[in-house]
Biopython code that builds the backbone (N, CA, C, O; Angstrom):
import numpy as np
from Bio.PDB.StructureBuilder import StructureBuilder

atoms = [
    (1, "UNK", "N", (8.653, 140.310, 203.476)),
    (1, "UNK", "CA", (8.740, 139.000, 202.885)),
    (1, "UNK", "C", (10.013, 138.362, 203.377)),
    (1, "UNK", "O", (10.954, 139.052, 203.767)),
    (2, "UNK", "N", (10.048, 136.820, 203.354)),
    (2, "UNK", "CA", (11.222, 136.234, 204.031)),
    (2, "UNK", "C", (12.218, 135.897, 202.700)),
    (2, "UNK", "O", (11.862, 135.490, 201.594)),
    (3, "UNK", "N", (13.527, 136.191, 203.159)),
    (3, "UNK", "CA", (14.353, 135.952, 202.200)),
    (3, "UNK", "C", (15.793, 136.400, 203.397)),
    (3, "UNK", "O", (15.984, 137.060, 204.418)),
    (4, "UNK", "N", (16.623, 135.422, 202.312)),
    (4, "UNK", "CA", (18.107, 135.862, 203.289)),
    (4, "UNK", "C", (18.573, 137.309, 202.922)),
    (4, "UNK", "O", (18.307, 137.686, 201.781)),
    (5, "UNK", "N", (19.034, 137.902, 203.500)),
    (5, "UNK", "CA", (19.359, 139.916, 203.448)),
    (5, "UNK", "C", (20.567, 139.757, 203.445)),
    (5, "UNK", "O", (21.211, 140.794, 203.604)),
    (6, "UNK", "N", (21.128, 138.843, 203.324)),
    (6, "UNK", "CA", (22.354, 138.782, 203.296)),
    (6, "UNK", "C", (23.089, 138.473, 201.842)),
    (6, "UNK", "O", (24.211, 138.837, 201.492)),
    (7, "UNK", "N", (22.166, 137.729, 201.136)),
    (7, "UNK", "CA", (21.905, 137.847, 199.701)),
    (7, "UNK", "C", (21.558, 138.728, 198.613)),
    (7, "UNK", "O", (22.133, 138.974, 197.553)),
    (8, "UNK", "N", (20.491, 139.144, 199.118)),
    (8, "UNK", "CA", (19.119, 140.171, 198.903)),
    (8, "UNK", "C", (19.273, 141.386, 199.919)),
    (8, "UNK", "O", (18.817, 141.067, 201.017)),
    (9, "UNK", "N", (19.729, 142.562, 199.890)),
    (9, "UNK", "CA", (19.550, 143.470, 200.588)),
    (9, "UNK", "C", (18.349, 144.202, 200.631)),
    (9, "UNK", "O", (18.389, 145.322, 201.141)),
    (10, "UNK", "N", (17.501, 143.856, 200.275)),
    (10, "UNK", "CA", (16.286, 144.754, 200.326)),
    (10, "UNK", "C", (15.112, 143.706, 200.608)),
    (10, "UNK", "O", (15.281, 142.495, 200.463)),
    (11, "UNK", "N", (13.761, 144.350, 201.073)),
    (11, "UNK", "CA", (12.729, 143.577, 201.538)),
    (11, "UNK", "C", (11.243, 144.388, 200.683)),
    (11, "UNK", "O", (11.341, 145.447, 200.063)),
    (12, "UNK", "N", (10.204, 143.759, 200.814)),
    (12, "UNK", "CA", (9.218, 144.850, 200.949)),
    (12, "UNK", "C", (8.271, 144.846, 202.126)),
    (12, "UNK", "O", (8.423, 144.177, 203.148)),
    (13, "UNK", "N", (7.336, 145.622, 201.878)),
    (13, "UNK", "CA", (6.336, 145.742, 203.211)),
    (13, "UNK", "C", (5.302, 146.107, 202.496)),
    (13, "UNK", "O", (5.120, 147.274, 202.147)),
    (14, "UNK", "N", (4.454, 145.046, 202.183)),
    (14, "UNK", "CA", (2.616, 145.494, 201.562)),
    (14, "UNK", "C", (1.957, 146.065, 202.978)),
    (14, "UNK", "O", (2.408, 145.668, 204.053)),
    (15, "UNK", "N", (1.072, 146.838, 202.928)),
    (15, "UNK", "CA", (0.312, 147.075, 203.181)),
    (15, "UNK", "C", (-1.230, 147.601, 202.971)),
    (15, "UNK", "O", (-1.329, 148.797, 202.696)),
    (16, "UNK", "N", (-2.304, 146.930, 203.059)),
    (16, "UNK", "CA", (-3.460, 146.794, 202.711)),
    (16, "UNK", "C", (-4.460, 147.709, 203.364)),
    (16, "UNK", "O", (-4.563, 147.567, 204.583)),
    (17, "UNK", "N", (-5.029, 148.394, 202.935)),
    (17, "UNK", "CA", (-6.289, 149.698, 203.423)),
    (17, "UNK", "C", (-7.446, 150.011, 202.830)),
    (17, "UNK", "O", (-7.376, 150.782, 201.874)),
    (18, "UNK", "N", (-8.191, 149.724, 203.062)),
    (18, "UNK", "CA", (-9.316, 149.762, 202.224)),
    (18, "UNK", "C", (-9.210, 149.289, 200.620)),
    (18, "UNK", "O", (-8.735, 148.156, 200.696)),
    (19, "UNK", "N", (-9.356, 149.505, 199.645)),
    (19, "UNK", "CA", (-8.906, 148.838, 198.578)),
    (19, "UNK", "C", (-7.471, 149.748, 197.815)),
    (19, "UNK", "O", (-7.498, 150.281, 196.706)),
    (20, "UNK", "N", (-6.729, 149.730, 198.419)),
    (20, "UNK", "CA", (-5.147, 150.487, 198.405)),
    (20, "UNK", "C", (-4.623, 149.275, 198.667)),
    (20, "UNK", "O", (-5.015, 148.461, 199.503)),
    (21, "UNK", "N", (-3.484, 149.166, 197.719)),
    (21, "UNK", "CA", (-2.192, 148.178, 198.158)),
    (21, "UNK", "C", (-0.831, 149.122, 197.746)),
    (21, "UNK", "O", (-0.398, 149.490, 196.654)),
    (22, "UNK", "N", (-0.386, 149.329, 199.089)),
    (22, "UNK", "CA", (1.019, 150.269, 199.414)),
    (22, "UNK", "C", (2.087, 149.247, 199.061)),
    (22, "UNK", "O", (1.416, 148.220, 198.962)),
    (23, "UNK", "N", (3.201, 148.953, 198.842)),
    (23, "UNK", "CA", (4.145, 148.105, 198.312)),
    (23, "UNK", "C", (5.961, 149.524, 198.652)),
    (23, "UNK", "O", (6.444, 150.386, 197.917)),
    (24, "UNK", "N", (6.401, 148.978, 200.248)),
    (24, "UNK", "CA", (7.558, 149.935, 200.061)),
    (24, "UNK", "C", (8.506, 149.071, 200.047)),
    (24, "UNK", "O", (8.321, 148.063, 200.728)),
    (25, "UNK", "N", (9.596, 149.177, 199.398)),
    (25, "UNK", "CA", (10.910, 148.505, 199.480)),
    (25, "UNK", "C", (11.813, 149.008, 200.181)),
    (25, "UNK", "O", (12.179, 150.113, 199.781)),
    (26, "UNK", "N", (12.351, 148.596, 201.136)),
    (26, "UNK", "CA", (13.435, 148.932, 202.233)),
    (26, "UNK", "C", (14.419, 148.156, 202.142)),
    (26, "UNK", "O", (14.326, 147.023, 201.670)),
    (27, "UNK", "N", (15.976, 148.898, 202.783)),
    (27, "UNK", "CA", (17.078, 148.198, 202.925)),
    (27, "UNK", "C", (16.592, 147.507, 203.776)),
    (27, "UNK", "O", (15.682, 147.834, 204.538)),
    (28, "UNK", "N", (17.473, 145.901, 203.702)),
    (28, "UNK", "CA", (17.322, 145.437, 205.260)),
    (28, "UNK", "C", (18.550, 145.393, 205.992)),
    (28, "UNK", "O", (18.745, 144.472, 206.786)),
    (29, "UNK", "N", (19.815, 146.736, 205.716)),
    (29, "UNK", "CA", (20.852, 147.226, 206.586)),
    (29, "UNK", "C", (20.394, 147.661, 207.545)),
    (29, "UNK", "O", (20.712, 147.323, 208.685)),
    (30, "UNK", "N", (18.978, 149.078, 207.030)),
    (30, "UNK", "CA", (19.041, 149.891, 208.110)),
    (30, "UNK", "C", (17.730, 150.334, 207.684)),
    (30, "UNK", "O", (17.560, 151.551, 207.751)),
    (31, "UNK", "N", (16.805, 149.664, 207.281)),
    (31, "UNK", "CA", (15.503, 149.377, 207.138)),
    (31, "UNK", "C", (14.869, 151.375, 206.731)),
    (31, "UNK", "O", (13.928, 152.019, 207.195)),
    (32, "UNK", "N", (16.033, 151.765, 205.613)),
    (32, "UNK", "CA", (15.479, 152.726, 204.750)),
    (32, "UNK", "C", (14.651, 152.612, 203.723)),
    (32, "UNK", "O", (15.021, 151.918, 202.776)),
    (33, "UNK", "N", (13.241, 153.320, 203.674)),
    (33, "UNK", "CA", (12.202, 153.255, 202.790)),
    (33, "UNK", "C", (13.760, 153.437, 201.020)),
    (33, "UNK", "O", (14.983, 153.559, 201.084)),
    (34, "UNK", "N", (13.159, 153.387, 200.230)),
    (34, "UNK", "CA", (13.780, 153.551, 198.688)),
    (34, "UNK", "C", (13.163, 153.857, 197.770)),
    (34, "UNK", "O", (13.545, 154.745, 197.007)),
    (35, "UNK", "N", (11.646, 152.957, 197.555)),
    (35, "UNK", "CA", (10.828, 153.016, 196.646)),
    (35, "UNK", "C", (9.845, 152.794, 197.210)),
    (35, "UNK", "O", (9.844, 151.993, 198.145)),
    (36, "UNK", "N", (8.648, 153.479, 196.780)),
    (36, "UNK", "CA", (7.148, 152.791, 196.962)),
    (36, "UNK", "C", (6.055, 152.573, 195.646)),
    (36, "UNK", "O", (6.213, 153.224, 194.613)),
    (37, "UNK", "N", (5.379, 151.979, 195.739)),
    (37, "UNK", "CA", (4.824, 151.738, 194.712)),
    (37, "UNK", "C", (3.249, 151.878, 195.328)),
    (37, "UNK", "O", (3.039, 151.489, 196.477)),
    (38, "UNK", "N", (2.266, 152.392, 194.597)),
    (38, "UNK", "CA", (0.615, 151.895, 195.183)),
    (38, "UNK", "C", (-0.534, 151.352, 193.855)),
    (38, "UNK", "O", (-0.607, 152.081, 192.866)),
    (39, "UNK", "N", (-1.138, 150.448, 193.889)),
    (39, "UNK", "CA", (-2.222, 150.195, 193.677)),
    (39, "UNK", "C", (-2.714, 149.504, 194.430)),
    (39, "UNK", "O", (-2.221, 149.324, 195.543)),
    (40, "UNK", "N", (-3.996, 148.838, 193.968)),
    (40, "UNK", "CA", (-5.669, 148.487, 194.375)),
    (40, "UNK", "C", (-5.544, 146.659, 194.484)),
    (40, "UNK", "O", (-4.828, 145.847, 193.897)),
    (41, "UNK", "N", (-6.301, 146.566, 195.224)),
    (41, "UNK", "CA", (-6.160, 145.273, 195.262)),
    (41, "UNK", "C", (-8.418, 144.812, 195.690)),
    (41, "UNK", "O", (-9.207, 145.646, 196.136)),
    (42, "UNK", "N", (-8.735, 143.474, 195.369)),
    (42, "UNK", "CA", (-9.521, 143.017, 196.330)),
    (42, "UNK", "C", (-9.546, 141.655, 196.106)),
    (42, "UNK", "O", (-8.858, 140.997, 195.326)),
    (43, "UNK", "N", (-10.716, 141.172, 197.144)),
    (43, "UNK", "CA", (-10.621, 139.847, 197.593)),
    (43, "UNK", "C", (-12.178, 139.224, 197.041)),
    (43, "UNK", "O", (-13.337, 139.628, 197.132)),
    (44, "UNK", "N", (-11.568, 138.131, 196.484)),
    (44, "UNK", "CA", (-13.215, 137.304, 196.182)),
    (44, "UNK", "C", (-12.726, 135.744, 197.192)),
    (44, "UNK", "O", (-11.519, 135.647, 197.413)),
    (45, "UNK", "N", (-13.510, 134.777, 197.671)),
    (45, "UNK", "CA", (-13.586, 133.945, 198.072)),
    (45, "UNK", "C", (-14.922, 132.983, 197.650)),
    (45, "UNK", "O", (-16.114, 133.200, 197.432)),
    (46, "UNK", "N", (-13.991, 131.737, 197.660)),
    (46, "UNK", "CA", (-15.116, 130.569, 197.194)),
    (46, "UNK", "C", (-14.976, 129.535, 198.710)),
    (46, "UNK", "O", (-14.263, 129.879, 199.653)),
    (47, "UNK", "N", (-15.703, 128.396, 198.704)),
    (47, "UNK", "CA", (-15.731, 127.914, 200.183)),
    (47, "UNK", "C", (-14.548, 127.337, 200.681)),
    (47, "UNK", "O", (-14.410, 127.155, 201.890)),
    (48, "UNK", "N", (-13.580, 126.998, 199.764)),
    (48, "UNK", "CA", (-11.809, 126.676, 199.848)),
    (48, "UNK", "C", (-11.126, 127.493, 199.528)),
    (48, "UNK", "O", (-10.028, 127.071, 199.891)),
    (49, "UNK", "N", (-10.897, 128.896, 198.849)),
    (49, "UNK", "CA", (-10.132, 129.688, 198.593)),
    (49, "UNK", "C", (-10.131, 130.800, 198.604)),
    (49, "UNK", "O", (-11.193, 131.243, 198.167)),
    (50, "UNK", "N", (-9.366, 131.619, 198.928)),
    (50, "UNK", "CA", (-9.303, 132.752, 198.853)),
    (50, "UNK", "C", (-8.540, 133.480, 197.476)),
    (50, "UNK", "O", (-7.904, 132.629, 196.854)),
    (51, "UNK", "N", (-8.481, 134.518, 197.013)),
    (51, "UNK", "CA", (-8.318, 134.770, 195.421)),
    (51, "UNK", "C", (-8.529, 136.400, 196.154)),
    (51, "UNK", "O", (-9.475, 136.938, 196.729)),
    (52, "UNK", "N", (-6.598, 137.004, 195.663)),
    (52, "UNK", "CA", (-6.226, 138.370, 195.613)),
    (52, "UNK", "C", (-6.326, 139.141, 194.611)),
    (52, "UNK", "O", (-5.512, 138.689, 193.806)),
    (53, "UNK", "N", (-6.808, 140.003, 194.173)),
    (53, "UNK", "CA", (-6.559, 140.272, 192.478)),
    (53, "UNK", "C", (-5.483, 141.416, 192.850)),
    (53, "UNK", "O", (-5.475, 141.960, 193.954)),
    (54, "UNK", "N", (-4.550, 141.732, 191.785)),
    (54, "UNK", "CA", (-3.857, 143.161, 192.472)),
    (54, "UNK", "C", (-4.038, 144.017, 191.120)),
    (54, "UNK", "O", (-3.665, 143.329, 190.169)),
    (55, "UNK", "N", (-4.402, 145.050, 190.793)),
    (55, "UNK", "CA", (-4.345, 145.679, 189.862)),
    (55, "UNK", "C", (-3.565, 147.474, 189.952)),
    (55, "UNK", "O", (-3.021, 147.983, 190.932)),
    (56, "UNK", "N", (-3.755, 148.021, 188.711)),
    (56, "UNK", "CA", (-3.254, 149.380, 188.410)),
    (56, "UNK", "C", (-1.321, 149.679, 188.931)),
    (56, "UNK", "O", (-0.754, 150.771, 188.887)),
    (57, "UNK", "N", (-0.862, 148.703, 189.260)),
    (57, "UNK", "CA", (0.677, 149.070, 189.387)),
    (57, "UNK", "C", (1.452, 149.293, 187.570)),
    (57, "UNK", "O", (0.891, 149.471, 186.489)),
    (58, "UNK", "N", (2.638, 149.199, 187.865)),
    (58, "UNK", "CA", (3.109, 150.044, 186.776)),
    (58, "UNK", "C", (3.223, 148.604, 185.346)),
    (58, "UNK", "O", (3.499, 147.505, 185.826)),
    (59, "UNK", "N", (3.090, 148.616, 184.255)),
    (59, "UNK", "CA", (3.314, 147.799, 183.153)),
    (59, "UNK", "C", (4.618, 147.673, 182.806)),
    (59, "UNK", "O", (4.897, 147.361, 181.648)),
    (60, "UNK", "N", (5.467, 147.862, 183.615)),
    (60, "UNK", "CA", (6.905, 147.658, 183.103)),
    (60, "UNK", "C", (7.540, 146.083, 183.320)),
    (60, "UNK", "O", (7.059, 145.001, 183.657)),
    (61, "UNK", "N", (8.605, 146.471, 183.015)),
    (61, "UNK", "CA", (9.582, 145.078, 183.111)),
    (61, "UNK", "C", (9.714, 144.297, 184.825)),
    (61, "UNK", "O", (9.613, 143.140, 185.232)),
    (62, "UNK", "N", (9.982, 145.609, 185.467)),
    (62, "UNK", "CA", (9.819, 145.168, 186.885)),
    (62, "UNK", "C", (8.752, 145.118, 187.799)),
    (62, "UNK", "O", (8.927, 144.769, 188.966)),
    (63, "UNK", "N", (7.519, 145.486, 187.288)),
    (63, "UNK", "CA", (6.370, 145.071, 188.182)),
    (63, "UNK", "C", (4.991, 144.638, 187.164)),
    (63, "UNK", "O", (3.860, 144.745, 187.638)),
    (64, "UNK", "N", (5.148, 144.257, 186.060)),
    (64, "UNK", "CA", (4.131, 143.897, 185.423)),
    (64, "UNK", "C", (3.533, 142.291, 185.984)),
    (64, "UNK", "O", (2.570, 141.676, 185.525)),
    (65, "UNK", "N", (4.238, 141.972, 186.851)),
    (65, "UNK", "CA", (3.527, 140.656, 187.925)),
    (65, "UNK", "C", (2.955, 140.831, 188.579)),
    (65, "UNK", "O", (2.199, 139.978, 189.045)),
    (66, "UNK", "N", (3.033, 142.523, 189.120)),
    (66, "UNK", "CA", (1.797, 142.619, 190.534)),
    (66, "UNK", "C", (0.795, 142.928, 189.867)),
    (66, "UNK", "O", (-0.121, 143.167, 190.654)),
    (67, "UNK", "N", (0.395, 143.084, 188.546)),
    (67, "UNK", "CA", (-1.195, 143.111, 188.188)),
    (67, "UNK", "C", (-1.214, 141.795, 187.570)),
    (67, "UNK", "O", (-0.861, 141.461, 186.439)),
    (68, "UNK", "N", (-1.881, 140.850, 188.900)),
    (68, "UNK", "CA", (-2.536, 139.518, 188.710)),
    (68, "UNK", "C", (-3.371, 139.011, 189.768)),
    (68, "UNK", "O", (-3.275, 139.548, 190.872)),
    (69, "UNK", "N", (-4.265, 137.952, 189.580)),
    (69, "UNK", "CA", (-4.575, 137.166, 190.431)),
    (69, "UNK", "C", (-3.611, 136.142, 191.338)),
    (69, "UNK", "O", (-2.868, 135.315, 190.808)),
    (70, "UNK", "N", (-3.677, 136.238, 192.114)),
    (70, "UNK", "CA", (-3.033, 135.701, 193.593)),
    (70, "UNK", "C", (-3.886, 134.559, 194.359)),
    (70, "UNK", "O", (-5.048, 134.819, 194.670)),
    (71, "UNK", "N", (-3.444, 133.569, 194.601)),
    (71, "UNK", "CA", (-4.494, 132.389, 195.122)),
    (71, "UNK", "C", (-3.648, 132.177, 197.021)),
    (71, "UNK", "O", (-2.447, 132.443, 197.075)),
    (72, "UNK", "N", (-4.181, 131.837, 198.034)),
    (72, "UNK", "CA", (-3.516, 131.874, 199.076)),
    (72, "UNK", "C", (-3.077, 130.181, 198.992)),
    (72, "UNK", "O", (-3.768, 129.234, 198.617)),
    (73, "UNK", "N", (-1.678, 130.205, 199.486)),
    (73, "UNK", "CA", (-1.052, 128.935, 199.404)),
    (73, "UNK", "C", (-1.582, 128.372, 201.235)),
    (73, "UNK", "O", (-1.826, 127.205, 201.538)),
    (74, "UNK", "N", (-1.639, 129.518, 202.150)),
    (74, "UNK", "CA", (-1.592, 129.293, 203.131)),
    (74, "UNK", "C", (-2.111, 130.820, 203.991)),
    (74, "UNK", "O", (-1.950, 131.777, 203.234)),
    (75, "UNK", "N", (-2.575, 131.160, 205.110)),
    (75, "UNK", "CA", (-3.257, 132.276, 205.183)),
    (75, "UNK", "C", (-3.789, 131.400, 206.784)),
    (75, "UNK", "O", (-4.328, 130.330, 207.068)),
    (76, "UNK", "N", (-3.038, 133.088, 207.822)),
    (76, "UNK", "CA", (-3.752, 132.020, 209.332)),
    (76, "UNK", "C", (-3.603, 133.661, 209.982)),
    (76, "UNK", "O", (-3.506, 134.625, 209.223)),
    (77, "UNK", "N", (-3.602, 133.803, 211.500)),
    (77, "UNK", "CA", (-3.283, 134.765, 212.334)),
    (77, "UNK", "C", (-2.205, 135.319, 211.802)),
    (77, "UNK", "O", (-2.396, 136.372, 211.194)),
    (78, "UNK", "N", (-0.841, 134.796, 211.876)),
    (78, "UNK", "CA", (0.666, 135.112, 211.407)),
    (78, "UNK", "C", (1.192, 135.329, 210.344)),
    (78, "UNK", "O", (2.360, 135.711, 210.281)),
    (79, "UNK", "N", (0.489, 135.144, 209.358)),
    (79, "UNK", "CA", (1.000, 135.417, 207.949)),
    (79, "UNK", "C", (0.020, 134.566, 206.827)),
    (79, "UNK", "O", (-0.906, 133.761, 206.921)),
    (80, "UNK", "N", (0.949, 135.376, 205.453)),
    (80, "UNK", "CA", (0.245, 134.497, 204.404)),
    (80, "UNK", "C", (1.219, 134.394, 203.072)),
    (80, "UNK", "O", (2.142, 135.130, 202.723)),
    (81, "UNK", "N", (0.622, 133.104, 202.405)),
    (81, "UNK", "CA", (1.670, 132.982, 201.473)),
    (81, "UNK", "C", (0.517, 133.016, 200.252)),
    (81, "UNK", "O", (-0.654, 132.687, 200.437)),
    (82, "UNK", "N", (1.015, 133.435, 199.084)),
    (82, "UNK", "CA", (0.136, 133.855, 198.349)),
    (82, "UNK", "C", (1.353, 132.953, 197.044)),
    (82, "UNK", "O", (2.542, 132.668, 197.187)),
    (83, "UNK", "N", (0.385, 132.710, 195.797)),
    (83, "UNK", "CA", (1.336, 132.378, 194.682)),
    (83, "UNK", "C", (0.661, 133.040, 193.557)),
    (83, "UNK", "O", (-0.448, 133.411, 193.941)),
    (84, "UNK", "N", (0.897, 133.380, 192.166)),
    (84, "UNK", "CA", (0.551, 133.808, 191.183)),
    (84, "UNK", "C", (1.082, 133.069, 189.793)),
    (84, "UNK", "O", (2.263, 132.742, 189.672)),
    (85, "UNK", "N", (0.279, 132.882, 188.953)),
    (85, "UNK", "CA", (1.225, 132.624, 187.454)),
    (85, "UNK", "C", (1.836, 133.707, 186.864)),
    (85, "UNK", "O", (1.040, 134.637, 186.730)),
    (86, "UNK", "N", (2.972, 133.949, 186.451)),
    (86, "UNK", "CA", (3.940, 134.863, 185.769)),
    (86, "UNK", "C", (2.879, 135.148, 184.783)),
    (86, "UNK", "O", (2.323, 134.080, 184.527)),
    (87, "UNK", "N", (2.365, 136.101, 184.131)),
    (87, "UNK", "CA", (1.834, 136.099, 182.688)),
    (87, "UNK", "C", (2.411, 136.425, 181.781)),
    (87, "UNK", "O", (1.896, 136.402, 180.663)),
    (88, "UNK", "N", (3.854, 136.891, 182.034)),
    (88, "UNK", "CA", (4.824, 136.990, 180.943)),
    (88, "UNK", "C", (6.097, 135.810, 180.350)),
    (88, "UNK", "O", (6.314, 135.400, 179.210)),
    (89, "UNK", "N", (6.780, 135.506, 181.663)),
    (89, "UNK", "CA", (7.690, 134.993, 181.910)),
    (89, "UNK", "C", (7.097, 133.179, 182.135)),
    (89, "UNK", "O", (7.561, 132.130, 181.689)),
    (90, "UNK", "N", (6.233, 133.383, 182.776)),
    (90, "UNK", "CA", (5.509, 131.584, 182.664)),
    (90, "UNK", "C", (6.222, 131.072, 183.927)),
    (90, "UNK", "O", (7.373, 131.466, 184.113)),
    (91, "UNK", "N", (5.572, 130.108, 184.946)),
    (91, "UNK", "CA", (6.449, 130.177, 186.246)),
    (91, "UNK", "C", (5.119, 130.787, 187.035)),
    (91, "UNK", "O", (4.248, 131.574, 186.663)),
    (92, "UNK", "N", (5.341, 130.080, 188.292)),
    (92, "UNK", "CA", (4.627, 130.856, 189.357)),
    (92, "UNK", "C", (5.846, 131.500, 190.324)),
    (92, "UNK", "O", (7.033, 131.259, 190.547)),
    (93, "UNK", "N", (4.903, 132.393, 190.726)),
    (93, "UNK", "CA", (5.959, 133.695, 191.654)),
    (93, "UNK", "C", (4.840, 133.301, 192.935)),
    (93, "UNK", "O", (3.612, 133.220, 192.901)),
    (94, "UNK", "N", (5.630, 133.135, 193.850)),
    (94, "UNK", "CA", (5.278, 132.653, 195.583)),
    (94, "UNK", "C", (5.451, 134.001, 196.642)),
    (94, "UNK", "O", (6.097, 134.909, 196.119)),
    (95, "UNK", "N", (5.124, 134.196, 197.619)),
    (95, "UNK", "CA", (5.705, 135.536, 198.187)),
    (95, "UNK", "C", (5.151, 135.128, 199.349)),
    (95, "UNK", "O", (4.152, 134.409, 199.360)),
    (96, "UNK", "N", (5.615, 135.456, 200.195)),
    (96, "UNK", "CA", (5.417, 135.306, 202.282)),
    (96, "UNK", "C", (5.564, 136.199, 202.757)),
    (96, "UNK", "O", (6.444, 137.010, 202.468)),
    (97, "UNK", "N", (4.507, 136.344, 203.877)),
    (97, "UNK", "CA", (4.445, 137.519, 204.453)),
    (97, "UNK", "C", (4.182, 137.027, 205.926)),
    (97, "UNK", "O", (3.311, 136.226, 206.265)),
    (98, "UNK", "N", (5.139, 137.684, 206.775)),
    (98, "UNK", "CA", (4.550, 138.026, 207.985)),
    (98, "UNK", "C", (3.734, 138.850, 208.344)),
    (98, "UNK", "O", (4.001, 139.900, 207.761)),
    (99, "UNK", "N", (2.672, 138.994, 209.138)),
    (99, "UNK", "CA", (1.681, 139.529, 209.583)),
    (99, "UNK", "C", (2.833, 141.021, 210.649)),
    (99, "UNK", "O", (3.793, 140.550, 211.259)),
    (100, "UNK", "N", (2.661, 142.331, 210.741)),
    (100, "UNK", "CA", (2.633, 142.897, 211.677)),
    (100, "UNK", "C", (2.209, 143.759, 211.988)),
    (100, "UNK", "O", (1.992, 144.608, 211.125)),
    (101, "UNK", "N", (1.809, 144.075, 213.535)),
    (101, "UNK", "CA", (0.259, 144.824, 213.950)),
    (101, "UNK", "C", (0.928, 146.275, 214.367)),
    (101, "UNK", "O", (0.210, 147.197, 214.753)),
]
sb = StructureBuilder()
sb.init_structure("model")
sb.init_model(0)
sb.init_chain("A")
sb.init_seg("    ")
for serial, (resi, resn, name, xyz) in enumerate(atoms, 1):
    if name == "N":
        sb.init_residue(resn, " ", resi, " ")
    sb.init_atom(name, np.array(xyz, "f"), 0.0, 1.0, " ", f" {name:<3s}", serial, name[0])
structure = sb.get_structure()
């Protein structure tokens, strides 16, 4: 995800596999794994949208946002930006991703 590392020392890296969603957090000093996290994710689509659901990650304070629906803000070859409503906190949470192969 894009963010200044100079601020933010850490990044993550989703990765998607069959219905698995991998989630590792790395320094971005020296791009050491730290944490990983996994659940499930899938995809429904209508003729304008695409719609992520992410489910089974942990119910805590710090990841009770990744079990939600996700709508694509934007989605091409290179990346995608996805947004969600907070269901706790209220607020949408945005996230960008570069694509890499």
């Amino acid at each position: 995800m894009s963010h200044d590392t100079t601020l933010i020392n850490d990044y993550y890296m989703w990765t998607f596999k069959d219905d698995q969603l991998t989630i590792i957090r790395k320094r971005a000093s020296d791009d050491v794994a730290f944490d990983t996290l996994t659940g499930n994710y899938t995809v429904r689509t209508t003729l304008t949208r695409v719609f992520i659901t992410t489910t089974n990650f942990p119910d805590n304070a710090s990841w009770y946002w990744m079990n939600a629906e996700w709508f694509d803000v934007a989605l091409n070859n290179k990346g995608l930006v996805v947004a969600s409503e907070d269901p706790q906190a209220g607020g949408i949470k945005e996230l960008e991703f570069t694509r890499i192969d």
